[in-house]
PyMOL CGO cylinders between C-alpha atoms (Angstrom):
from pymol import cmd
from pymol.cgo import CYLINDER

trace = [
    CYLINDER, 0.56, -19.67, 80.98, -2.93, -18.77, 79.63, 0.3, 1, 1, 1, 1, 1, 1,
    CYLINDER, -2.93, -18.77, 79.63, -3.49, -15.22, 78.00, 0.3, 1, 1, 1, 1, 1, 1,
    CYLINDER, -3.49, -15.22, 78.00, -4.77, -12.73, 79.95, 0.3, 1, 1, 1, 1, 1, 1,
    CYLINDER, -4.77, -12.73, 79.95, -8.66, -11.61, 79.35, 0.3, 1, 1, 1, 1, 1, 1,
    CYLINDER, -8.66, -11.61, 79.35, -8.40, -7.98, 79.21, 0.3, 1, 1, 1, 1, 1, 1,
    CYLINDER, -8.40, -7.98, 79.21, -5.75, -6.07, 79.18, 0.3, 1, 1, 1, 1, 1, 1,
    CYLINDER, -5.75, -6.07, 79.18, -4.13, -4.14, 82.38, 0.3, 1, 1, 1, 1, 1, 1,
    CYLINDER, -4.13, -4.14, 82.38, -2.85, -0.31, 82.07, 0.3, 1, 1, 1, 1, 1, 1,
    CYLINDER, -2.85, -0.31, 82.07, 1.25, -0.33, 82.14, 0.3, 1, 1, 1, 1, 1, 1,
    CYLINDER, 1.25, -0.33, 82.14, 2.27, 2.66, 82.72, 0.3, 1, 1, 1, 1, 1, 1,
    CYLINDER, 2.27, 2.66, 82.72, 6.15, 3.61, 81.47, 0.3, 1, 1, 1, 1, 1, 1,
    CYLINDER, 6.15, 3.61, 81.47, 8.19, 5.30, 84.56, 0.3, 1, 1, 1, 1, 1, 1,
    CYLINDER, 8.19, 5.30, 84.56, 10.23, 8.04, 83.84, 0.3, 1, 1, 1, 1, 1, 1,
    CYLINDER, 10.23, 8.04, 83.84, 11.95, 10.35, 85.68, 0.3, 1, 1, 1, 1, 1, 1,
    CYLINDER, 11.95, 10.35, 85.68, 12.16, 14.13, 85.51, 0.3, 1, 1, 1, 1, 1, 1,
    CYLINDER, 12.16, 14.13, 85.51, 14.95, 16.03, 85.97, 0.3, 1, 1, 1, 1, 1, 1,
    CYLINDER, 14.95, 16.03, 85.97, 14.85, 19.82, 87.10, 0.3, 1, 1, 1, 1, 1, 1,
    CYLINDER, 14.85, 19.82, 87.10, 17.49, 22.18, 88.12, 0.3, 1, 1, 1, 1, 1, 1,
    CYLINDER, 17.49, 22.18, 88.12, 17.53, 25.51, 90.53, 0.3, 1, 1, 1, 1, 1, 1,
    CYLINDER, 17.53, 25.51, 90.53, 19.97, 27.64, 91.42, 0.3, 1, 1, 1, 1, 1, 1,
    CYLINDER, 19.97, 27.64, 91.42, 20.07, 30.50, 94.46, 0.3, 1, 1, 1, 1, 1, 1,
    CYLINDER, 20.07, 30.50, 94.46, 19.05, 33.41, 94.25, 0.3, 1, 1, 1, 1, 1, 1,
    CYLINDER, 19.05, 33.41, 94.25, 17.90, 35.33, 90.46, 0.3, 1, 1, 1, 1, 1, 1,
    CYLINDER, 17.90, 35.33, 90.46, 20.25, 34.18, 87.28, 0.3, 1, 1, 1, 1, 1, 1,
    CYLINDER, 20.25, 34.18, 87.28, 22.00, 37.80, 86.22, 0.3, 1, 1, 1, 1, 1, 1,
    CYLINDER, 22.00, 37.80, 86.22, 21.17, 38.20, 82.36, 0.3, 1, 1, 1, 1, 1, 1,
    CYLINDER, 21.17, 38.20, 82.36, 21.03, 40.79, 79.79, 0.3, 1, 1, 1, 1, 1, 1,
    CYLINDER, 21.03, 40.79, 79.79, 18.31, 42.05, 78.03, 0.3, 1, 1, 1, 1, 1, 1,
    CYLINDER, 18.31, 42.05, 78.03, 18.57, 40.35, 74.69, 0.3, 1, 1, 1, 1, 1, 1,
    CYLINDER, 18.57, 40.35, 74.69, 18.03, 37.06, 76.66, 0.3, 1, 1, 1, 1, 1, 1,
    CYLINDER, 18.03, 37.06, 76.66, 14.83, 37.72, 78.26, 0.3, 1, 1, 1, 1, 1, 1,
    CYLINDER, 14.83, 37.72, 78.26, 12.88, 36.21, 75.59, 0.3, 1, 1, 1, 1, 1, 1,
    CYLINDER, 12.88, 36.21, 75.59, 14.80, 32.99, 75.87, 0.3, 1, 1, 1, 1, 1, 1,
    CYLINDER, 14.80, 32.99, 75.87, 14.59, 33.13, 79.92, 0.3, 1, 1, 1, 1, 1, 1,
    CYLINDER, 14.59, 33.13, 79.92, 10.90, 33.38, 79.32, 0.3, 1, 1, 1, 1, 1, 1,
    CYLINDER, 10.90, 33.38, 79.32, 10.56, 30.52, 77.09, 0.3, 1, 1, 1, 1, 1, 1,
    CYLINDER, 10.56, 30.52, 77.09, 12.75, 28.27, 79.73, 0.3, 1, 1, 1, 1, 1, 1,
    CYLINDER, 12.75, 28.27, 79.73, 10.26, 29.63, 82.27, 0.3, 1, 1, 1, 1, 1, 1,
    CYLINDER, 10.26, 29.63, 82.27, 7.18, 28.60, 80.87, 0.3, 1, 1, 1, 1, 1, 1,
    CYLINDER, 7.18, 28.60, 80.87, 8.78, 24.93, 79.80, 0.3, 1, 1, 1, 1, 1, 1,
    CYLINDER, 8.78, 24.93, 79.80, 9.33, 24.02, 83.01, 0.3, 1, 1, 1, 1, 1, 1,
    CYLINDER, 9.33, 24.02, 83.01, 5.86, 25.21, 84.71, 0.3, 1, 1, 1, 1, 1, 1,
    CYLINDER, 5.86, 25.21, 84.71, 4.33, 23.17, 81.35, 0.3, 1, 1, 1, 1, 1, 1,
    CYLINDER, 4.33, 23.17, 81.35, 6.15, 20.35, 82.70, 0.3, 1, 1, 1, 1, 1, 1,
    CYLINDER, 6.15, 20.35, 82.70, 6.08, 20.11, 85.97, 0.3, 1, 1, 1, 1, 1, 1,
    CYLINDER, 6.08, 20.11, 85.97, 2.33, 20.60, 86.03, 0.3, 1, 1, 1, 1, 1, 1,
    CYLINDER, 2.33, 20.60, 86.03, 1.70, 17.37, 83.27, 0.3, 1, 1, 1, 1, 1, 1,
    CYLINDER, 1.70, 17.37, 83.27, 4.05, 15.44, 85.70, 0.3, 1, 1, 1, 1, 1, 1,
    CYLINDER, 4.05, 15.44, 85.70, 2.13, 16.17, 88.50, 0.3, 1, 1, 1, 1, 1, 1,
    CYLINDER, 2.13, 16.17, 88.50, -1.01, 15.56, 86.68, 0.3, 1, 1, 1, 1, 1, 1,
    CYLINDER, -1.01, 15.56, 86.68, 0.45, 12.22, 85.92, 0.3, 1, 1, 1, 1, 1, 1,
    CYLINDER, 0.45, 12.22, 85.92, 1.29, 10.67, 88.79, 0.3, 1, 1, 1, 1, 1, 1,
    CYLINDER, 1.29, 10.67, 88.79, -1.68, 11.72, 90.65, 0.3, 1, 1, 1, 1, 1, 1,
    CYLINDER, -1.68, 11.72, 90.65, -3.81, 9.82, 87.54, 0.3, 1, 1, 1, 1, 1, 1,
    CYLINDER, -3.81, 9.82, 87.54, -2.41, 6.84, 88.10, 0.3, 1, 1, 1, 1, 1, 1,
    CYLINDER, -2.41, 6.84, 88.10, -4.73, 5.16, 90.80, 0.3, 1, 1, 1, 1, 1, 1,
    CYLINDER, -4.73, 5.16, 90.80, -8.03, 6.61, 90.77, 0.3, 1, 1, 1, 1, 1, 1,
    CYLINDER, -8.03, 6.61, 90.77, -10.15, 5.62, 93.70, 0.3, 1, 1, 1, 1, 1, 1,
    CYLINDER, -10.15, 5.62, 93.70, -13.26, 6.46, 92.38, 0.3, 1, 1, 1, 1, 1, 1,
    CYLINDER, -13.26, 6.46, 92.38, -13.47, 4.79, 88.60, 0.3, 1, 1, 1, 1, 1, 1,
    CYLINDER, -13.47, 4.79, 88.60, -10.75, 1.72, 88.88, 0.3, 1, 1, 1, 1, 1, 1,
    CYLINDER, -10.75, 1.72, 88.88, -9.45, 0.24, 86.30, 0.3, 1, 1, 1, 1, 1, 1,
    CYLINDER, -9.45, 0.24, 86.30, -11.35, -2.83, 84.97, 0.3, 1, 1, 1, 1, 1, 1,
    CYLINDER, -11.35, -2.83, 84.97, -11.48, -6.16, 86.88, 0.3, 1, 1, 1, 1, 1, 1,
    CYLINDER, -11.48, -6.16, 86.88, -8.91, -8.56, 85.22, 0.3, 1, 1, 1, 1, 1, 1,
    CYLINDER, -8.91, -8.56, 85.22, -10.19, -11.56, 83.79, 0.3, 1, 1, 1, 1, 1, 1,
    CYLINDER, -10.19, -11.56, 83.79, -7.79, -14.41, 85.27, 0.3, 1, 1, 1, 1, 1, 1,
    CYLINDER, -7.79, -14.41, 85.27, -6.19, -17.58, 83.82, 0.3, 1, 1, 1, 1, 1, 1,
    CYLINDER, -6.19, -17.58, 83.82, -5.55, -21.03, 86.00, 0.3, 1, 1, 1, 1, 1, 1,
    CYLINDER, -5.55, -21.03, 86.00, -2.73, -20.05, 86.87, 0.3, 1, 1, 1, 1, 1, 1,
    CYLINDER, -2.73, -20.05, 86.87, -3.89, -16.79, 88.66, 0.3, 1, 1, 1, 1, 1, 1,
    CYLINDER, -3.89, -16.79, 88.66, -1.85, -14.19, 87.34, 0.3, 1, 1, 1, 1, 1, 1,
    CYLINDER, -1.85, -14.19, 87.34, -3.58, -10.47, 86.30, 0.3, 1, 1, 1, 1, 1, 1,
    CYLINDER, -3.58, -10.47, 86.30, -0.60, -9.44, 85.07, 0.3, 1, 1, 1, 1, 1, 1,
    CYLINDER, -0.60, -9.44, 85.07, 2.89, -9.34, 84.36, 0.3, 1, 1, 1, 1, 1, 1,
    CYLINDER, 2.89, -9.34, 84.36, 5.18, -7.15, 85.71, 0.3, 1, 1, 1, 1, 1, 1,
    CYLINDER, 5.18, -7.15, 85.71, 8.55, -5.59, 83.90, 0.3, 1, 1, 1, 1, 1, 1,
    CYLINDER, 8.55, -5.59, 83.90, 11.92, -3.72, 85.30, 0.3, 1, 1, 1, 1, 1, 1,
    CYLINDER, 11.92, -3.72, 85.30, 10.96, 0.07, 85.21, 0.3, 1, 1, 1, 1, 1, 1,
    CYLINDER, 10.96, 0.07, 85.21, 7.12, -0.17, 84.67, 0.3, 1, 1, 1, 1, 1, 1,
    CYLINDER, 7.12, -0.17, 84.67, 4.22, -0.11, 86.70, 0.3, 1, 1, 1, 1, 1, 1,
    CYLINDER, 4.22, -0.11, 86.70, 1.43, -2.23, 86.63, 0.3, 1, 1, 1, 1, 1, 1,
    CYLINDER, 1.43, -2.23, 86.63, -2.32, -0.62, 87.92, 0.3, 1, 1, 1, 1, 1, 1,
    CYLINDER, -2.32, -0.62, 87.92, -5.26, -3.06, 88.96, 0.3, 1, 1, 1, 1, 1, 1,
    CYLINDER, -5.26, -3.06, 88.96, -7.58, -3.58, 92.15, 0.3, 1, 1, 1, 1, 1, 1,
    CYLINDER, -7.58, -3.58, 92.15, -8.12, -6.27, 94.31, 0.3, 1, 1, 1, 1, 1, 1,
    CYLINDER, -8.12, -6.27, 94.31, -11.52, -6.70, 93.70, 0.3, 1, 1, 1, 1, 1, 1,
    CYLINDER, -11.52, -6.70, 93.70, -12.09, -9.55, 91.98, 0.3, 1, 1, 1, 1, 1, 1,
    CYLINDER, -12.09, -9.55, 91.98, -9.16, -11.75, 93.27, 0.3, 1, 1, 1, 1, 1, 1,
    CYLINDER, -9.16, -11.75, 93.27, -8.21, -15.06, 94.27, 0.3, 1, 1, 1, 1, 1, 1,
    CYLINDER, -8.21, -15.06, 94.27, -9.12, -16.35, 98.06, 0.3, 1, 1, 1, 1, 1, 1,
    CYLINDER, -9.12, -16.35, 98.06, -6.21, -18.66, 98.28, 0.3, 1, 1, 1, 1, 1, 1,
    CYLINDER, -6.21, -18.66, 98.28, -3.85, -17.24, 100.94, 0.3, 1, 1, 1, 1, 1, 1,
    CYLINDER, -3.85, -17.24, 100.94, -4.82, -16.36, 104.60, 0.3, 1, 1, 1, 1, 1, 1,
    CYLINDER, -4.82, -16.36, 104.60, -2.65, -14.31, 107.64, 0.3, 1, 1, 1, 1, 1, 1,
    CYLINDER, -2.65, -14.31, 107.64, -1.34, -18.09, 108.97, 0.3, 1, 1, 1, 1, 1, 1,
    CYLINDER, -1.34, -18.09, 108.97, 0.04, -18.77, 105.31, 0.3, 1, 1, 1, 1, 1, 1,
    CYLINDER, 0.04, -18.77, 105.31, 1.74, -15.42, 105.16, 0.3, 1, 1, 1, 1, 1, 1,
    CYLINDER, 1.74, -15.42, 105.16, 3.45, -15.70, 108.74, 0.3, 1, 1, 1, 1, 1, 1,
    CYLINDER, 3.45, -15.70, 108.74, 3.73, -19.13, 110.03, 0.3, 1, 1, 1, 1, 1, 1,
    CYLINDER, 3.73, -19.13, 110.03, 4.70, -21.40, 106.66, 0.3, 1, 1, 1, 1, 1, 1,
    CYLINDER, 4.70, -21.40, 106.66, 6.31, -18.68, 104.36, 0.3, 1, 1, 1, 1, 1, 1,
    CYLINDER, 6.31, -18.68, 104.36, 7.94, -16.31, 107.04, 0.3, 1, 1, 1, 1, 1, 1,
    CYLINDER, 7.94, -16.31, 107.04, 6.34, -13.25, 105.51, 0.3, 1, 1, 1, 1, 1, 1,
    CYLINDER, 6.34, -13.25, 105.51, 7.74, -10.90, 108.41, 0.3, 1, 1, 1, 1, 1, 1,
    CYLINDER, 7.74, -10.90, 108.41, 3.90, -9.89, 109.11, 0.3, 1, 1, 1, 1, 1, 1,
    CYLINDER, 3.90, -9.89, 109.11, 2.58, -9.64, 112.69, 0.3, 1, 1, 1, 1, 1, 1,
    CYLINDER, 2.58, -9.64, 112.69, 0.05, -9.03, 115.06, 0.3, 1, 1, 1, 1, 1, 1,
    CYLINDER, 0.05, -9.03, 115.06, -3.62, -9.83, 113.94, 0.3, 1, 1, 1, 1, 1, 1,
    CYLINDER, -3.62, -9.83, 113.94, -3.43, -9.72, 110.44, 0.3, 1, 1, 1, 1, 1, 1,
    CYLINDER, -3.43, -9.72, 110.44, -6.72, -11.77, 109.03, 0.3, 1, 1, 1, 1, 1, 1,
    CYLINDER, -6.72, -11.77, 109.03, -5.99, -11.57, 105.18, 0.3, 1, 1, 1, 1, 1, 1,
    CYLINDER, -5.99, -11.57, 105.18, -8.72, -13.58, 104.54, 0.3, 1, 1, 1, 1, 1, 1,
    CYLINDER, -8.72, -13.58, 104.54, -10.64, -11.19, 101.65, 0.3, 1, 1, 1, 1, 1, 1,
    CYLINDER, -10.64, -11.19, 101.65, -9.02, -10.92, 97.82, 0.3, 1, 1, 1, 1, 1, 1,
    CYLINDER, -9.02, -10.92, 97.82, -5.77, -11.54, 96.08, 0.3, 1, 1, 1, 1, 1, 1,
    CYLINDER, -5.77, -11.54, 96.08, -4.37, -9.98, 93.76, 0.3, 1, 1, 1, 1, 1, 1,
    CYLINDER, -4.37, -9.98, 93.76, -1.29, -11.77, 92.14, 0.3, 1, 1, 1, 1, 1, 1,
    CYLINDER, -1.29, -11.77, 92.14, 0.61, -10.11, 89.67, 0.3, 1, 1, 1, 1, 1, 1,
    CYLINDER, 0.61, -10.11, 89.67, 4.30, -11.94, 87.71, 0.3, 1, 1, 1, 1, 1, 1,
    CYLINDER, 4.30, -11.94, 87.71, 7.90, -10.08, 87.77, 0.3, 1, 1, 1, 1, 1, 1,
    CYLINDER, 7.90, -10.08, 87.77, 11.00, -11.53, 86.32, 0.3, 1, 1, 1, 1, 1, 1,
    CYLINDER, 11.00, -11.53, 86.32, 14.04, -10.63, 88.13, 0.3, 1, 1, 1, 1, 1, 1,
    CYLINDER, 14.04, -10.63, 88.13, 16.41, -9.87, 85.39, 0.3, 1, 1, 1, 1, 1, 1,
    CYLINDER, 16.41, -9.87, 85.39, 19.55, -10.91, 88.39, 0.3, 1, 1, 1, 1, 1, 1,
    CYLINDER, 19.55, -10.91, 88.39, 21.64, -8.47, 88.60, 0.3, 1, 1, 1, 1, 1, 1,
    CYLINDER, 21.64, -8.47, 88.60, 21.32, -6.68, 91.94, 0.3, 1, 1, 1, 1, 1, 1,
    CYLINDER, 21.32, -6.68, 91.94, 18.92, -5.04, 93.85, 0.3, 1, 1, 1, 1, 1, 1,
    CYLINDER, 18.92, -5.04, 93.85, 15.59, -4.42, 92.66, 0.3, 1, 1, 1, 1, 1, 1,
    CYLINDER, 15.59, -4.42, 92.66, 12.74, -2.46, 94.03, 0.3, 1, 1, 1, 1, 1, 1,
    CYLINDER, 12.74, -2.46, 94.03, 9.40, -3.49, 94.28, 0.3, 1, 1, 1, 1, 1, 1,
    CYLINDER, 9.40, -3.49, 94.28, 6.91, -0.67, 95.52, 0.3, 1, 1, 1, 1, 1, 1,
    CYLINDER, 6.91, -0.67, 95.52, 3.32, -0.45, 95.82, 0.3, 1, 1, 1, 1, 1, 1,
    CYLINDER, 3.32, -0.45, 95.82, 0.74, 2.50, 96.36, 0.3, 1, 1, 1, 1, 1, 1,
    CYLINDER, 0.74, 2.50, 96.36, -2.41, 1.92, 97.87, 0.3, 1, 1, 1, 1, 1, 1,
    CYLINDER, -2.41, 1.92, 97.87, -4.25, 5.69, 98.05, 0.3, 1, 1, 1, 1, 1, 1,
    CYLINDER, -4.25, 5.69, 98.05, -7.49, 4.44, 98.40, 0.3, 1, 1, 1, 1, 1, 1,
    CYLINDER, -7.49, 4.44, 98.40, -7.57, 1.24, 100.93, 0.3, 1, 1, 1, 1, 1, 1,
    CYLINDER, -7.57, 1.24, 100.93, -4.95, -0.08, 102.92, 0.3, 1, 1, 1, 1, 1, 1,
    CYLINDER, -4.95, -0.08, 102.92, -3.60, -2.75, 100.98, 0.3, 1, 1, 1, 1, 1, 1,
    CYLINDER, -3.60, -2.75, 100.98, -0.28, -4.83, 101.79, 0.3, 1, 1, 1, 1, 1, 1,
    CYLINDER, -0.28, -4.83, 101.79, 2.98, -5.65, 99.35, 0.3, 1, 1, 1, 1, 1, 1,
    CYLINDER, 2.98, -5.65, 99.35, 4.28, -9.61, 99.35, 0.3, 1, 1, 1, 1, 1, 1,
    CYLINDER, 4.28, -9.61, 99.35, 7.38, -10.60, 96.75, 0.3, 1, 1, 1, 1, 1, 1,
    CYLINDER, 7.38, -10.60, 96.75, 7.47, -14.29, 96.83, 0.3, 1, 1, 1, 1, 1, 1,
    CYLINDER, 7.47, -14.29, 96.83, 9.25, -16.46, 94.95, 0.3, 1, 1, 1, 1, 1, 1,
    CYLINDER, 9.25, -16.46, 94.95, 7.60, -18.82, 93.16, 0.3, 1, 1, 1, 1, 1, 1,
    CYLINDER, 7.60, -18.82, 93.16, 9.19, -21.22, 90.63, 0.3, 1, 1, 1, 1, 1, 1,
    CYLINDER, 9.19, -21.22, 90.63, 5.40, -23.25, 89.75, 0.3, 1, 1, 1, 1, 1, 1,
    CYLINDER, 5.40, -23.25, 89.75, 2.91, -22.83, 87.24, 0.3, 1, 1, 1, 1, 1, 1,
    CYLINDER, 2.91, -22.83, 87.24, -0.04, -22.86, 89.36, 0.3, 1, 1, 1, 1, 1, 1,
    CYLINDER, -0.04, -22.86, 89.36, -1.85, -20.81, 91.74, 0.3, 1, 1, 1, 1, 1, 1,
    CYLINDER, -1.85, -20.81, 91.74, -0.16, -19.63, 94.34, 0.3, 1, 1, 1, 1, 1, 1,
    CYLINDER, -0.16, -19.63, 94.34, -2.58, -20.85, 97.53, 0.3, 1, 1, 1, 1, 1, 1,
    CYLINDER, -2.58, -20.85, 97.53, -1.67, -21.98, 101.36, 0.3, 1, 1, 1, 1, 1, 1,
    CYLINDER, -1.67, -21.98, 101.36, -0.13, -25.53, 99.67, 0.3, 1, 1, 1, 1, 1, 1,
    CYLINDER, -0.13, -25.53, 99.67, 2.31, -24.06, 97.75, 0.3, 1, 1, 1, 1, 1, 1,
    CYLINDER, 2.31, -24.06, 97.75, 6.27, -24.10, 98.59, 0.3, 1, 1, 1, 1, 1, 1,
    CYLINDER, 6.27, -24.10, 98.59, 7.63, -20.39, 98.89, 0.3, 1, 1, 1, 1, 1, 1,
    CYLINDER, 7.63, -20.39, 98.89, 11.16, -20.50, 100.27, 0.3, 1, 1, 1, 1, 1, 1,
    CYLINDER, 11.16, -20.50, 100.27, 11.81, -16.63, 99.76, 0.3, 1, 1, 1, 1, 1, 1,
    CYLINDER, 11.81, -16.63, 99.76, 9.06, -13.91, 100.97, 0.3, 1, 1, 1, 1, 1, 1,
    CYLINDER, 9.06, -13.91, 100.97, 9.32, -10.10, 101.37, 0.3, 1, 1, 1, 1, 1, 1,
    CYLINDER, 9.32, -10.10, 101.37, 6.43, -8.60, 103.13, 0.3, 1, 1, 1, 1, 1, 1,
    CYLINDER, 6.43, -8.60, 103.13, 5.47, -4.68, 103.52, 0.3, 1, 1, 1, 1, 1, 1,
    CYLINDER, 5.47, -4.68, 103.52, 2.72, -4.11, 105.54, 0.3, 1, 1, 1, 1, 1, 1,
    CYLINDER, 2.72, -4.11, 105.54, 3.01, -0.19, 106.39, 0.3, 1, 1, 1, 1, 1, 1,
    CYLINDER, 3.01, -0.19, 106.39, -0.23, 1.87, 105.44, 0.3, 1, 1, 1, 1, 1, 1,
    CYLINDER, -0.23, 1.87, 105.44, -0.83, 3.67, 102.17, 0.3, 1, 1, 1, 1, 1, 1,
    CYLINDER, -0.83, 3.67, 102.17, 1.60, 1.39, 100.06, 0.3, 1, 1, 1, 1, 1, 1,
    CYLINDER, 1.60, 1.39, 100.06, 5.52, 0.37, 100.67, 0.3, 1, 1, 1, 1, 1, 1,
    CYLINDER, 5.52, 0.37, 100.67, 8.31, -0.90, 99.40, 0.3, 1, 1, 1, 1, 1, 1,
    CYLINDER, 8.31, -0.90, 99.40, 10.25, -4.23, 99.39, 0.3, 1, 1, 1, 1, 1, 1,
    CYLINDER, 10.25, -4.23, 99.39, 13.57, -4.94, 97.88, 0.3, 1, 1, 1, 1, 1, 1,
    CYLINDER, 13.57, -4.94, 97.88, 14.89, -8.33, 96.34, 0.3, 1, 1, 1, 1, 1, 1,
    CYLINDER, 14.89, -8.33, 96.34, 18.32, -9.54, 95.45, 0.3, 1, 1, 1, 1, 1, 1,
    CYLINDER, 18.32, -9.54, 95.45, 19.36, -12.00, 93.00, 0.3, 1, 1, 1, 1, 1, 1,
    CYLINDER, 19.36, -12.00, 93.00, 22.63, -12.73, 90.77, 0.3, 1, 1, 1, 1, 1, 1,
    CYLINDER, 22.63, -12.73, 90.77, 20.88, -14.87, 88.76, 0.3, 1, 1, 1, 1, 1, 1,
    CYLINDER, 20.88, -14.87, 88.76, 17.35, -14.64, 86.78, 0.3, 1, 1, 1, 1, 1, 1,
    CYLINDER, 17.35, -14.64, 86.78, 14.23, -15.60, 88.58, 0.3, 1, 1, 1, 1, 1, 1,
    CYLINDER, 14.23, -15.60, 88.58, 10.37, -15.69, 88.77, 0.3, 1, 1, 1, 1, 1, 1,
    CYLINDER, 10.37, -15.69, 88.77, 8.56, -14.03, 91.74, 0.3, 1, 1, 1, 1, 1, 1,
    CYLINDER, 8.56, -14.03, 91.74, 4.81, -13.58, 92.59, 0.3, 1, 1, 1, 1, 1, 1,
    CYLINDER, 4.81, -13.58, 92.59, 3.89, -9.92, 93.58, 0.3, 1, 1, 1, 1, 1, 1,
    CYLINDER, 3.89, -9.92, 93.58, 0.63, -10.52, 95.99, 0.3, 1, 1, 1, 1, 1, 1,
    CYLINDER, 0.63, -10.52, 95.99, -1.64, -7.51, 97.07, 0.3, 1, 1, 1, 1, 1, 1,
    CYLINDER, -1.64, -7.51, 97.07, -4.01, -7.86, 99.83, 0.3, 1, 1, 1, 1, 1, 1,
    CYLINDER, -4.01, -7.86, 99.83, -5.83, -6.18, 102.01, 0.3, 1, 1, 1, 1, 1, 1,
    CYLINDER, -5.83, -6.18, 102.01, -5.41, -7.64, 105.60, 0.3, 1, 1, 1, 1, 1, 1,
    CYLINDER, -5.41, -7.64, 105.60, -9.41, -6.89, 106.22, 0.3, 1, 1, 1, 1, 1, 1,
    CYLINDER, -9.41, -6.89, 106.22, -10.01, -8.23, 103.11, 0.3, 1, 1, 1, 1, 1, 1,
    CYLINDER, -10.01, -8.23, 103.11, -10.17, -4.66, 101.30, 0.3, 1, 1, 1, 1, 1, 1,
    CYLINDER, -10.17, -4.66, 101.30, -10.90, -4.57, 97.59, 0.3, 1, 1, 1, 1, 1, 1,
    CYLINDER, -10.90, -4.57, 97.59, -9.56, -1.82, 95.76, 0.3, 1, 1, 1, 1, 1, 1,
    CYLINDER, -9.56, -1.82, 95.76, -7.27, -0.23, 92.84, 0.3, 1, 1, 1, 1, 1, 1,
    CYLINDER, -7.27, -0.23, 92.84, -3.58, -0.09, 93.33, 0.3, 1, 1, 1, 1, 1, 1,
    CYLINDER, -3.58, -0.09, 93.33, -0.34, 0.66, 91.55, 0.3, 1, 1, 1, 1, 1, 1,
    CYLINDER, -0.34, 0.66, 91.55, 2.66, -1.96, 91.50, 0.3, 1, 1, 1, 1, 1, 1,
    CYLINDER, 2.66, -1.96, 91.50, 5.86, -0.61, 90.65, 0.3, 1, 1, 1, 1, 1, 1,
    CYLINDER, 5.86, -0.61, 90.65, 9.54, -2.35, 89.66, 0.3, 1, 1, 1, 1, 1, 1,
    CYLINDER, 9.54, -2.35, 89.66, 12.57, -0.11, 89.96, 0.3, 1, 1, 1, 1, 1, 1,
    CYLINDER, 12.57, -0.11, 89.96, 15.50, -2.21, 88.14, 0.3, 1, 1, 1, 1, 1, 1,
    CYLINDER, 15.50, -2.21, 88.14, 19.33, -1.62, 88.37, 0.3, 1, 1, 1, 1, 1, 1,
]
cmd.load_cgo(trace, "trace")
């Protein structure tokens, strides 16, 4: 697979973890200085992870255009990461009538899809459920998990016997089972042919 161009932003998930309880905590006075010190942790914290998140798509400076290889892929994607790009840019490969009629994509009504592609790699590891999410705060952009065991790009030709489709505005969310390892094609496109940035996320077992 050739190297990608320019590099795409990963960002690491993590999770934070906050506790409350009912009700004020009864302490004595030789702990207030301690209880203060708790108190401003966790407003330092929460505000940096809120911070965060929000930062993670912005509509108004996107992150750079990927350069792409033959084989189409911006990026790859890992178990627990998230992957940011755009759409601009992308492939033209894949129309509504490839989605719903050959691959069984689960999308209906008049969906077009005839603008950019993006196409983006993820490994199943196989072992269980994983879930693939995607959010799209500045067009609305659609999520597709295909699997795709060839080395080219994935157009209207190509043989996809396995397709997960999420077409609900703002982003969604697929999930994809396997027991065993194996390669799958996240696809984001706008079904009006919207270009614009996006987050990809995998949430592995």
């Amino acid at each position: 697979m050739p190297a990608l161009l320019r590099p795409v932003v990963y960002v690491a998930l993590s999770a934070a973890l906050s506790s409350c309880v009912d009700g004020l905590p009864i302490k004595d006075d030789t702990a207030s200085s301690e209880a203060d010190a708790d108190t401003d942790a966790d407003s330092d914290a929460d505000t940096d992870a809120d911070t965060d998140a929000d930062a993670d798509v912005d509509c108004e400076d996107g992150p750079p255009v990927p350069d792409i290889g033959g084989d189409c892929i911006a990026a790859t994607l890992g178990c627990n990461e998230t992957v940011v790009s755009t759409t601009e840019g992308g492939t033209r490969g894949i129309d509504g009538a490839n989605y719903s009629s050959f691959w069984a994509c689960e999308v209906t009504g008049t969906e077009v899809y005839r603008g950019p592609e993006r196409m983006i790699e993820f490994q199943h590891p196989g072992d269980g459920d994983v879930t693939l999410t995607l959010d799209s705060p500045c067009e609305d952009l659609d999520l597709f998990a295909m699997f795709y065991e060839g080395n080219t790009c994935v157009t209207g030709d190509s043989l996809i016997n396995e397709c997960e489709a999420d077409i609900g505005r703002g982003g969604g969310s697929v999930t994809i089972w396997n027991n065993t390892p194996r390669r799958y094609v996240i696809v984001v496109e706008g079904e009006f042919g919207e270009e614009a940035p996006f987050a990809v996320s995998a949430f592995c077992p």
